[in-house]
C-alpha positions in Angstrom: 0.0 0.0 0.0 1.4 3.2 -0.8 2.1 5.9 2.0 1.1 9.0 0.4 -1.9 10.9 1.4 -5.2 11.1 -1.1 -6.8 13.4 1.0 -11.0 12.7 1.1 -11.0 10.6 -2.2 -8.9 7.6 -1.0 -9.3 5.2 -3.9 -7.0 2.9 -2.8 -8.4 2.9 0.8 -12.0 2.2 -0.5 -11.0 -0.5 -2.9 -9.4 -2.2 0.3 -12.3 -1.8 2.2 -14.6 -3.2 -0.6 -12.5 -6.5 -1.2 -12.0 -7.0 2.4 -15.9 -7.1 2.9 -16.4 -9.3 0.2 -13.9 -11.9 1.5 -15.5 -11.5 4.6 -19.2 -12.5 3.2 -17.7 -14.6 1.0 -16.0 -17.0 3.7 -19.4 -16.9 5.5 -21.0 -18.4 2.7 -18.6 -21.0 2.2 -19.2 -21.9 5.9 -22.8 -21.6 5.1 -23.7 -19.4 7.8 -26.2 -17.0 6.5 -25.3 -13.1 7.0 -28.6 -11.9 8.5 -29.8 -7.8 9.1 -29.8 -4.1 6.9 -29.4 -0.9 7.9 -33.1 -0.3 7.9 -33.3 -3.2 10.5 -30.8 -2.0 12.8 -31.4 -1.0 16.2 -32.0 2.4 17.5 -29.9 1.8 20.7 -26.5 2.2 21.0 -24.4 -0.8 21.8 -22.2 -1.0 25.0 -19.2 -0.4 23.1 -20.7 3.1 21.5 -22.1 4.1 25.0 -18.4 4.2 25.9 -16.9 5.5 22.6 -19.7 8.5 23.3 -18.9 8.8 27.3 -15.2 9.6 25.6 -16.5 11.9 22.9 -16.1 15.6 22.9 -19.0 17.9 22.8 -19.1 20.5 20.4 -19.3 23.1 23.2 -15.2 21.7 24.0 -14.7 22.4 20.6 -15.1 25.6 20.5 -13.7 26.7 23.8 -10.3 24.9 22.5 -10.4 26.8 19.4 -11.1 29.8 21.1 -8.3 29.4 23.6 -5.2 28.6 20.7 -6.9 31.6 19.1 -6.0 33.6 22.4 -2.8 32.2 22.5 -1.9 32.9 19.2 -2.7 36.4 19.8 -1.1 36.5 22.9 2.4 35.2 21.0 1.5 37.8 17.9 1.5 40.9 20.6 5.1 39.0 22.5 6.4 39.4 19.1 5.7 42.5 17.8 7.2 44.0 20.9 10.3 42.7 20.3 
């Protein structure tokens, strides 16, 4: 796999991601286990693993008070250096 960045279009990441899947159904099958569900069956509750991936999350209220406080601090080191 190549190490350069393709910014939001990553071809070769989605064409990785697509064969993987299908090797993944496809060894299912061959097991003969049938891959059951669809998104528009899927459950509206959040499994225990998301309830802690969200407990972890940032709000977007942190968000902005972090960007506000760099912006600070960038100004802060602007005014240190036009003083000197």
């Amino acid at each position: 796999m190549a190490s350069r960045n393709q910014g939001e279009g990553d071809y070769e990441s989605a064409r990785e991601y697509n064969r993987e899947t299908r090797r993944f159904v496809e060894q299912k099958r061959k097991q003969g286990k049938e891959i059951k569900g669809s998104a528009a069956e899927a459950s509206g509750e959040l499994q225990p693993e998301e309830r802690e991936a969200l407990r972890h999350a940032r709000s977007g209220a942190q968000d902005e008070r972090d960007a506000r406080v760099f912006r600070d601090k960038l100004k802060e080191e602007d005014a240190g250096k036009a003083k000197s």
